[in-house]
Backbone bond lengths (Angstrom), bond angles and torsions (degrees), N, CA, C in turn:
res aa  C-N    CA-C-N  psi(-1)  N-CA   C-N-CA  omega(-1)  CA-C   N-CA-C  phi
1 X - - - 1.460 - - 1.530 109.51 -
2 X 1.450 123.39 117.35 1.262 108.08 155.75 1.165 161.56 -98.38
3 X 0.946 148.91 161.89 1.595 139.16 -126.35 1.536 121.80 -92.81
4 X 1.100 110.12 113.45 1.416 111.50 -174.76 1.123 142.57 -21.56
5 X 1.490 105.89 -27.15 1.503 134.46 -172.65 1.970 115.83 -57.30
6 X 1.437 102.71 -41.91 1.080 110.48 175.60 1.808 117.87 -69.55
7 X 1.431 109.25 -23.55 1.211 96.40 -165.38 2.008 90.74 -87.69
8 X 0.961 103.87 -25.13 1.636 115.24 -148.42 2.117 76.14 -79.11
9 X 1.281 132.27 -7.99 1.210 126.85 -148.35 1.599 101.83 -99.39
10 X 1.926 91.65 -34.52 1.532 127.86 -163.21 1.742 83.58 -62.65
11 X 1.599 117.35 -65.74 1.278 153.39 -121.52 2.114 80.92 -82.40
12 X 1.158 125.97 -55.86 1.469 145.44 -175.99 1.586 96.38 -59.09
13 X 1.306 124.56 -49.82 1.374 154.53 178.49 1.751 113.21 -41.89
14 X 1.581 93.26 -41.29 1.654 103.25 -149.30 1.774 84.67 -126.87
15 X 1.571 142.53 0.37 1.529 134.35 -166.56 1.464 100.53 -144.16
16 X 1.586 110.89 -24.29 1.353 90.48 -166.97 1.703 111.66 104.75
17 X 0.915 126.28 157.95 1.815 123.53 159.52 1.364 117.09 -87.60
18 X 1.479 118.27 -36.42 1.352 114.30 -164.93 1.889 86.61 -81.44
19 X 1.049 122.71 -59.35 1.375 120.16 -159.46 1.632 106.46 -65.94
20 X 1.723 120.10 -15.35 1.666 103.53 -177.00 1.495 96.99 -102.43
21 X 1.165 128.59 -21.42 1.829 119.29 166.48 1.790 111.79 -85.55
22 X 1.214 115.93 10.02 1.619 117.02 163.05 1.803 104.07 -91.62
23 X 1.221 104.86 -25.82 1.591 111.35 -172.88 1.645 112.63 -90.33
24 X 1.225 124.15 -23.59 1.453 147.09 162.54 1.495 99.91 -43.46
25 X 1.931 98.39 100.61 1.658 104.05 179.99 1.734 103.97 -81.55
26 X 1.946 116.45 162.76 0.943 93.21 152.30 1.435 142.70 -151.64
27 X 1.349 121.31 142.19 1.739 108.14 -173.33 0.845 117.76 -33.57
28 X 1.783 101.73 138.19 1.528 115.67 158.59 1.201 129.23 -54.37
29 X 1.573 128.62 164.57 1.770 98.97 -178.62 1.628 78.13 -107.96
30 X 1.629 85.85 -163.36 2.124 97.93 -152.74 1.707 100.87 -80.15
31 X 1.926 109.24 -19.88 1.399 97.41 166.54 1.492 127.81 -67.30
32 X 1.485 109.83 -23.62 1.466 104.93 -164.22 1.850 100.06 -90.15
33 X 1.718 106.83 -40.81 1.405 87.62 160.00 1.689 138.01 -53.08
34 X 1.452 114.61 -12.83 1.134 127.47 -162.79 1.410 103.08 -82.85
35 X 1.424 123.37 -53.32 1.452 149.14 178.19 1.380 102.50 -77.85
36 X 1.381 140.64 33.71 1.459 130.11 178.80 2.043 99.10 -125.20
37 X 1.525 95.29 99.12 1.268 90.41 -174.35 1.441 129.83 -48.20
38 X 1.607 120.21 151.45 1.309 130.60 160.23 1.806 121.94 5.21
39 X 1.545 80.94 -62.33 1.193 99.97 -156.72 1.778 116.00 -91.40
40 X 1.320 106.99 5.31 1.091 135.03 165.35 2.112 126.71 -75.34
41 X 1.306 86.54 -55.92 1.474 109.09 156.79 1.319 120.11 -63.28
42 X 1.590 128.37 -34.14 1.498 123.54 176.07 1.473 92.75 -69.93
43 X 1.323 104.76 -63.44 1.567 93.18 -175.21 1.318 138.42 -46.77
44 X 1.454 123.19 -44.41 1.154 110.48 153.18 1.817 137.03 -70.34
45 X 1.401 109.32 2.82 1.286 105.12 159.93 1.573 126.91 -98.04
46 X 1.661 111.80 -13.01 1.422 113.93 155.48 1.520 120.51 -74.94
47 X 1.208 121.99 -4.20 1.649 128.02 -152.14 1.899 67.49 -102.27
48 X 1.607 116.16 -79.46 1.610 108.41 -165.16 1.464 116.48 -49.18
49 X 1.221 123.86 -31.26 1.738 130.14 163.21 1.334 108.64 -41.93
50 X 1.172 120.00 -68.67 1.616 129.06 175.29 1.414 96.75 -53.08
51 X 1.219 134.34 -88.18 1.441 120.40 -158.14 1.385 123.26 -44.33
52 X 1.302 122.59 -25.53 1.336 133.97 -175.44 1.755 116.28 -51.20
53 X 1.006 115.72 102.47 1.600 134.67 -163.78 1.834 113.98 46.87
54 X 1.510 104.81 55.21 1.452 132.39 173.52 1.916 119.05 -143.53
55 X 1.044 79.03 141.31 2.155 70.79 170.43 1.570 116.33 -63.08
56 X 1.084 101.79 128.87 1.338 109.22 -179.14 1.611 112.19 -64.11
57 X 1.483 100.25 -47.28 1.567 94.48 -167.09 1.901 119.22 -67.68
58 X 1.432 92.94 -12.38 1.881 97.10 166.65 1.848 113.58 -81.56
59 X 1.303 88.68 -35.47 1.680 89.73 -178.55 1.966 102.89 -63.18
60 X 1.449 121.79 -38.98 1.559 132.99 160.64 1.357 123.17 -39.96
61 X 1.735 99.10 -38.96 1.194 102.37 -175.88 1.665 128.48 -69.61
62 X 1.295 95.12 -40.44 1.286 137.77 174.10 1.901 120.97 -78.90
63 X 0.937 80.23 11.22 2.015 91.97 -171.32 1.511 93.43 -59.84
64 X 1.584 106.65 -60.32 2.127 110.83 -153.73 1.723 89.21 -54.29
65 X 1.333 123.43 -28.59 1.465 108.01 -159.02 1.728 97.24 -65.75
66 X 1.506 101.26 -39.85 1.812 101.21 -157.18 1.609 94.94 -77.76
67 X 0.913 126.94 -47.18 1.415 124.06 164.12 1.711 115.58 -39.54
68 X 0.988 143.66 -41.91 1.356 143.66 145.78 1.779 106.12 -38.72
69 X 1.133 109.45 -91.22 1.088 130.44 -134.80 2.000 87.79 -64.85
70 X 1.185 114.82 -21.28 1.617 114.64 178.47 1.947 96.35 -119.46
71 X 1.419 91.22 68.86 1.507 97.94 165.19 2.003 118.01 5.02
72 X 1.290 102.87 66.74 1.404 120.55 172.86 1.581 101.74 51.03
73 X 1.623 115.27 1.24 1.822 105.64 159.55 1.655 97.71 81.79
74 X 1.423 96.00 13.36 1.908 109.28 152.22 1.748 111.19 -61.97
75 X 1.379 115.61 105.07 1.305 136.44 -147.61 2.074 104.32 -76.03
76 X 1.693 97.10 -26.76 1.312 111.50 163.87 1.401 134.02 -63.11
77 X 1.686 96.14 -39.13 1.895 97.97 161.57 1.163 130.08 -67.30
78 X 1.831 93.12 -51.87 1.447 103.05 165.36 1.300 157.14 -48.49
79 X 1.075 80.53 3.19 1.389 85.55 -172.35 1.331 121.36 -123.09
80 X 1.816 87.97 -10.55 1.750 105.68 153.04 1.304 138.03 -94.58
81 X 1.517 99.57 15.80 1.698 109.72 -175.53 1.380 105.01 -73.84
82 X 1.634 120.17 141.27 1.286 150.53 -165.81 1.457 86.06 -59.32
83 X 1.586 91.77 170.52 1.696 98.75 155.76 1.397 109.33 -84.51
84 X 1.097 129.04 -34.23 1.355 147.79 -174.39 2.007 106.35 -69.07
85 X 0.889 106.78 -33.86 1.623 107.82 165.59 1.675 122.25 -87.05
86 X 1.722 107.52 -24.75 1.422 110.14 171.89 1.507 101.88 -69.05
87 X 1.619 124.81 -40.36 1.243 117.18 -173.85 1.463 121.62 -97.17
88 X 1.468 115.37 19.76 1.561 138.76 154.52 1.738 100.74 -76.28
89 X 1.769 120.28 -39.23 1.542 108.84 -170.71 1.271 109.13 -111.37
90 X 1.805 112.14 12.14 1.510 118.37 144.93 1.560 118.20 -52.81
91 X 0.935 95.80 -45.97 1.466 114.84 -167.83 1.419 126.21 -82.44
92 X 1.401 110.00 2.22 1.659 133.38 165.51 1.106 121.52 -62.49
93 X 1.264 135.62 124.30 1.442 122.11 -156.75 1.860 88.44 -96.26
94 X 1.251 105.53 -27.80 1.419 113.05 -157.71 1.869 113.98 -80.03
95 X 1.215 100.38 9.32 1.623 115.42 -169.65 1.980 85.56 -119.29
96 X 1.472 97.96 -168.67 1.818 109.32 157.16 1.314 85.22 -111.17
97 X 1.935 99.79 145.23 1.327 103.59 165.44 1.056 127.11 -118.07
98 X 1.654 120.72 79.26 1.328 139.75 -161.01 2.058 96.69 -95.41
99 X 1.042 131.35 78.10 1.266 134.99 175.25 1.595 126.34 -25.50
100 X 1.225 103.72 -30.94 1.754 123.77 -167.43 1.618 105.43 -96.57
101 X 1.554 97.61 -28.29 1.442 102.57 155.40 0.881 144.68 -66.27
102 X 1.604 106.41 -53.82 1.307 119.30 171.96 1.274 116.63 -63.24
103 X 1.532 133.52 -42.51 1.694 139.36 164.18 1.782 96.26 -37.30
104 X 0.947 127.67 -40.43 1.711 128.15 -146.69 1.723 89.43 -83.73
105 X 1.340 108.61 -45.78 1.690 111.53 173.10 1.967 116.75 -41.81
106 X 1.481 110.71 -44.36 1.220 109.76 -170.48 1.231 102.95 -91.49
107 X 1.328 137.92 -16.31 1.565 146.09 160.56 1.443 116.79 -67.81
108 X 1.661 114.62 -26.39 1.150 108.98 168.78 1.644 117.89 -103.51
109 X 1.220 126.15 -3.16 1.356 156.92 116.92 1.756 92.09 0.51
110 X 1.463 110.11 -95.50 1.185 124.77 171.84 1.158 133.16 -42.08
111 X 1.519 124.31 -25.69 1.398 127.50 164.47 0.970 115.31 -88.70
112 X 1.633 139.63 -13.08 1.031 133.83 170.36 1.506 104.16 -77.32
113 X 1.131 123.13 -51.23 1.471 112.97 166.85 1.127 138.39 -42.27
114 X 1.283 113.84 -49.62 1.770 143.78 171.91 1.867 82.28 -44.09
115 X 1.317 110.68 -94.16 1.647 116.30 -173.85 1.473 94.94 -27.48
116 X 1.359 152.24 -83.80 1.270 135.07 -110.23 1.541 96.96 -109.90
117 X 1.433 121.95 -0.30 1.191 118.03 149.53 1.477 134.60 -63.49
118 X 1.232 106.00 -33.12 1.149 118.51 163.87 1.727 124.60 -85.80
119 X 1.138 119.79 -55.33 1.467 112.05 161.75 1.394 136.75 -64.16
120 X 1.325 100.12 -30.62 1.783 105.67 170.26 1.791 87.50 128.55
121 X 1.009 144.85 -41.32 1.532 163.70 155.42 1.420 121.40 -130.88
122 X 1.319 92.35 175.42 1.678 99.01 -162.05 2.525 92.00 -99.47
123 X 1.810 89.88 -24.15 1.545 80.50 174.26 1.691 103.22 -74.18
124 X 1.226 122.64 -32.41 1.420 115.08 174.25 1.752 123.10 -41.34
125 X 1.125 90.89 -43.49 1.563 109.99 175.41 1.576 115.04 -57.49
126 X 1.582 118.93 -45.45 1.086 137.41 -170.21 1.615 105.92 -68.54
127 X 1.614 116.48 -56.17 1.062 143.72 -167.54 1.537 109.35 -69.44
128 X 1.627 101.59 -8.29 1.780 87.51 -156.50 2.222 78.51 -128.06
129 X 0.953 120.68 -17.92 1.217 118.84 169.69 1.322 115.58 -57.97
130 X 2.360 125.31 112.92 1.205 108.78 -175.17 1.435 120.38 -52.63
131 X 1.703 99.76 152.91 1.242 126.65 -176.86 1.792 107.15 -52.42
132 X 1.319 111.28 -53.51 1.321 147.26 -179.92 1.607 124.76 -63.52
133 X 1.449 105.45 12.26 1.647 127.95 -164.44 1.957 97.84 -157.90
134 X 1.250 96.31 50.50 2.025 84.52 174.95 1.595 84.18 -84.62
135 X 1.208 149.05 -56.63 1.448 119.10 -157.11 1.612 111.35 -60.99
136 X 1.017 115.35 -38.71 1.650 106.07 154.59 1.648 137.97 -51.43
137 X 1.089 92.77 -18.74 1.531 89.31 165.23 1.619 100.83 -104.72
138 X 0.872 142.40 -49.20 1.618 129.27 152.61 1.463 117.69 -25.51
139 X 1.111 127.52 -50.94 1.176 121.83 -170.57 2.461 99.54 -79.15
140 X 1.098 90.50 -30.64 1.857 83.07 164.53 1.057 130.50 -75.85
141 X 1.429 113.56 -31.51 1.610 109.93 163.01 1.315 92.59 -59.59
142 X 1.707 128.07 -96.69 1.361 91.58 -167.57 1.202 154.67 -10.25
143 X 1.147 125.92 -49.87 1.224 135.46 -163.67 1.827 104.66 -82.49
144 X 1.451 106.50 -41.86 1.200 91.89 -175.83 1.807 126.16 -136.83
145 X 1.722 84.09 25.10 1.568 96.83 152.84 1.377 109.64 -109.30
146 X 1.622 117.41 -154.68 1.062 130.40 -154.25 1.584 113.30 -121.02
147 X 1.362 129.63 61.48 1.272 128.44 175.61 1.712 107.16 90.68
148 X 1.464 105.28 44.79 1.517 115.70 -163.18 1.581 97.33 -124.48
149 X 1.455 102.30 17.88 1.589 111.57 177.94 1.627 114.44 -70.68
150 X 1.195 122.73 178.58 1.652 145.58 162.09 1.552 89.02 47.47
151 X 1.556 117.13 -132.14 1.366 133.99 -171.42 1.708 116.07 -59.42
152 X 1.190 110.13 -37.88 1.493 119.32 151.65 1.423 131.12 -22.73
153 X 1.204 92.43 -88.02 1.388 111.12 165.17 2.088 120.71 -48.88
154 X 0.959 97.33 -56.08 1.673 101.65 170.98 1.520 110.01 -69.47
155 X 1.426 145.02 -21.94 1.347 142.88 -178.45 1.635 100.25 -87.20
156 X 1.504 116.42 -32.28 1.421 103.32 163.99 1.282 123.47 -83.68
157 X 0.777 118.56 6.66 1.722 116.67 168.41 1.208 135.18 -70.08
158 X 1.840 82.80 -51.39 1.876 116.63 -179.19 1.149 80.59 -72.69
159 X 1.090 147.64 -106.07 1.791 152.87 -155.94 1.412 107.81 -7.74
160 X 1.397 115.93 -47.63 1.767 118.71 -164.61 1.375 74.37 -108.25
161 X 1.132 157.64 48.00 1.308 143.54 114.37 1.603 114.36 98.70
162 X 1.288 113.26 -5.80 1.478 113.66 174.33 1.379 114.87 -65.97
163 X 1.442 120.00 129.81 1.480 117.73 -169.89 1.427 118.14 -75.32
164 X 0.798 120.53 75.29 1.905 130.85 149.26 1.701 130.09 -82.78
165 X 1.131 93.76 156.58 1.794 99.64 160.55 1.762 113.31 -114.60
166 X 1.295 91.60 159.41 1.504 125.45 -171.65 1.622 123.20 -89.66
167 X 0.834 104.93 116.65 1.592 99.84 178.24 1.578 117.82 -98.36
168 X 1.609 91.82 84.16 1.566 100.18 -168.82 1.157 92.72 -105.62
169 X 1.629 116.44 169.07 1.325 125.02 177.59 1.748 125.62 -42.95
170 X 1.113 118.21 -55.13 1.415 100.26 146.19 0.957 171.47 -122.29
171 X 1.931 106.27 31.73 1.576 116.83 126.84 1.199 117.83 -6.59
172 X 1.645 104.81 -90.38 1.634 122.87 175.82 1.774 111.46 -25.70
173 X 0.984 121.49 -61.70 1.502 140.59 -164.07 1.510 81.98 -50.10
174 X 1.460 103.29 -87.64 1.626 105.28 -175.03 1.478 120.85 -13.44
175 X 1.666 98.51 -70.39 1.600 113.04 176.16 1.634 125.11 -45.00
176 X 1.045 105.99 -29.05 1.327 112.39 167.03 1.184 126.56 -103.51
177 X 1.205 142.22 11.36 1.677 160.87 111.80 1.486 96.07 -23.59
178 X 1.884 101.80 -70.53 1.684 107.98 -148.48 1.591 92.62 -60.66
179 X 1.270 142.77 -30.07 1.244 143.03 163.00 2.173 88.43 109.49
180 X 1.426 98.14 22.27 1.390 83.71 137.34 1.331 173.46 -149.25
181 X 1.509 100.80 38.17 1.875 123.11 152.11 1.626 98.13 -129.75
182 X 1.080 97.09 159.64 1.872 111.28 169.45 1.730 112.14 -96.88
183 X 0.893 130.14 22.12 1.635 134.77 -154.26 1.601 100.31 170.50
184 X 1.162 107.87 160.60 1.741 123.83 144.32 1.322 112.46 -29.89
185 X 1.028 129.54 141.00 1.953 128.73 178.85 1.493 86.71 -106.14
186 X 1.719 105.47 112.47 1.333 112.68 133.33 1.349 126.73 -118.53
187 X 1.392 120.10 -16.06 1.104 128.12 -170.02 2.041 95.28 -62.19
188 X 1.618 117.41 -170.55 1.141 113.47 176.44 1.462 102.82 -82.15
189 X 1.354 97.93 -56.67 1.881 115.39 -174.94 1.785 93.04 -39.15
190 X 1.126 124.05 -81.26 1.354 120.27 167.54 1.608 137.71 -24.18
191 X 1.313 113.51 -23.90 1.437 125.36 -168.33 1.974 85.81 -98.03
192 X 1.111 101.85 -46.71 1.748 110.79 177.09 1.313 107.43 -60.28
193 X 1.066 132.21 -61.50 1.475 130.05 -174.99 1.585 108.09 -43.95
194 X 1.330 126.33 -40.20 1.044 152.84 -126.08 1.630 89.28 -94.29
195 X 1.961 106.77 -75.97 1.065 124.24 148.62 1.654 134.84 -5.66
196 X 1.121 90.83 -57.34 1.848 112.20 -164.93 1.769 90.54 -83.90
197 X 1.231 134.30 -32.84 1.436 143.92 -163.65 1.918 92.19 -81.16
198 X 1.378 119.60 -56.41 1.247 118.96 -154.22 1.764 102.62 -71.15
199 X 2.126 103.04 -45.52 1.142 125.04 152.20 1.291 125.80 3.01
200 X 2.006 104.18 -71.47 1.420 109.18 179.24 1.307 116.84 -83.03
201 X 1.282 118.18 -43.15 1.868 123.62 169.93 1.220 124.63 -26.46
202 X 1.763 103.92 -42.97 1.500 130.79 -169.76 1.843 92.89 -72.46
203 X 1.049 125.10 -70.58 1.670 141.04 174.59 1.405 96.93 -47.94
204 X 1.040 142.19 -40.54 1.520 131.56 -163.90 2.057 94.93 -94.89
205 X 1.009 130.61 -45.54 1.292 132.85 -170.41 1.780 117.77 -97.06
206 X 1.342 108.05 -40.66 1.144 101.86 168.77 1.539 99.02 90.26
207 X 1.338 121.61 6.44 1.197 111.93 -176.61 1.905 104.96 -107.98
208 X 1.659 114.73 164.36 1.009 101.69 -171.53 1.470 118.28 -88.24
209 X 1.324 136.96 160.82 1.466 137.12 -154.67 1.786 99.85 -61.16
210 X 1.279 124.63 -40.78 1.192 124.04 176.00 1.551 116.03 -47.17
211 X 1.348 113.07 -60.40 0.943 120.78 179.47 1.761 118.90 -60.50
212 X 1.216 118.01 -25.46 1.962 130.08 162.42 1.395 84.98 -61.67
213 X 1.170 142.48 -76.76 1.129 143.80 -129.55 1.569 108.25 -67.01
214 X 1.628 106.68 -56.14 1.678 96.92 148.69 1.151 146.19 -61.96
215 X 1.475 120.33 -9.91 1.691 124.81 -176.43 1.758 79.02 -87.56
216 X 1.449 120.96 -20.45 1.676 75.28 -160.63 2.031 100.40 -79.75
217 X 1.411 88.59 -28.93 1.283 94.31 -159.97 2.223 103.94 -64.87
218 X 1.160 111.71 -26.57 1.604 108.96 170.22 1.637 101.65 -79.60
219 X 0.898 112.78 -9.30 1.914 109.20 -176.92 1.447 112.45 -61.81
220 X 1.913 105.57 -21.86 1.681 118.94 -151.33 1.935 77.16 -98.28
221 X 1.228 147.44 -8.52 1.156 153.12 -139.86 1.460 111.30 31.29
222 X 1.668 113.25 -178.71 1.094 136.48 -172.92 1.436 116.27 -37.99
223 X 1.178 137.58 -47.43 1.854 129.97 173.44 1.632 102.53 -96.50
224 X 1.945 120.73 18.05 1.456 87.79 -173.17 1.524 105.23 -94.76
């Protein structure tokens, strides 16, 4: 594996110091994920659902409507809304009315519940999932939320503050420089490689995966 230093050197190289440690996002710690209500987490996982191959800044625009119309994204109603009331806020002009979306809201409604029945909250869950396993918790939203897969799933994480990296365009680039995936990692073997790469960076730098995740991506500079 090689050593972070060079890319993080590239990254200083191509931003500057003052301008690539002003851009350095940062994790929440496990109290503030812990204390971030229910209904906080639905919301930001219907807000990344919606944005997901849409402009973000209309889906922003449009937030107070979806916040209405899904009772402030209280995970207890939601998750009891009719079919007949999901297709009352189909029919909202004042929301997007993406149907498959909106169904995915009251399904994830339900997984947020499902989780925080069992942990005590759904930030408990977040907070108590190892640090040292984010493609594993990526790969559970998938599996057992509602369209909270690939970039989805990882943009809500970072948002509610759980420390992950991103597999943005050049993340990837990087990763396949460092020679370790040939593609995007979806496969498992791939999500592991991936893992085991950030793994050592994290042990060698001391910095948190969020923060790798942006040095790699300013390392490619400004148009990479």
């Amino acid at each position: 594996m090689n050593s972070f230093q060079r890319i993080y050197d590239r990254a200083l190289a191509s931003r500057g110091e003052a301008e690539l440690l002003a851009s350095l996002p940062e994790p929440a710690s496990a109290s503030q994920l812990r204390s971030t209500p229910n209904a906080d987490y639905l919301a930001e996982m219907t807000k990344c659902v919606f944005r997901a191959g849409f402009i973000w800044k209309i889906v922003g625009h449009k937030w107070p409507h979806f916040e209405q119309a899904f009772a402030d994204f209280n995970p207890a109603a939601v998750a009891y809304f009719s079919d007949e009331r999901l297709e009352a806020i189909s029919q909202n002009k004042a929301i997007i009315r993406h149907m498959t979306k909106i169904v995915a809201t009251r399904a994830n409604a339900a997984f947020v519940l499902d989780v925080a029945a069992s942990h005590g909250s759904f930030g408990n869950f977040i907070a108590d999932w190892p640090a040292d396993d984010v493609t594993g918790l990526l790969l559970h939203l998938k599996k057992h939320g509602s369209r909270l897969g690939g970039h989805t799933g990882q943009y809500f994480l970072r948002f509610m503050g759980k420390d992950t990296f991103i597999f943005s365009k050049d993340v990837v680039t990087v990763l396949i420089a460092e020679g370790v995936i040939d593609k995007e990692p979806t496969s498992k073997s791939g999500l592991a490689a991936v893992q085991l790469a950030f793994n050592t960076w994290q042990q060698e730098t001391q910095l948190p995966y969020c923060q790798l995740s942006r040095i790699m991506a300013a390392s490619l500079g400004p148009q990479g």
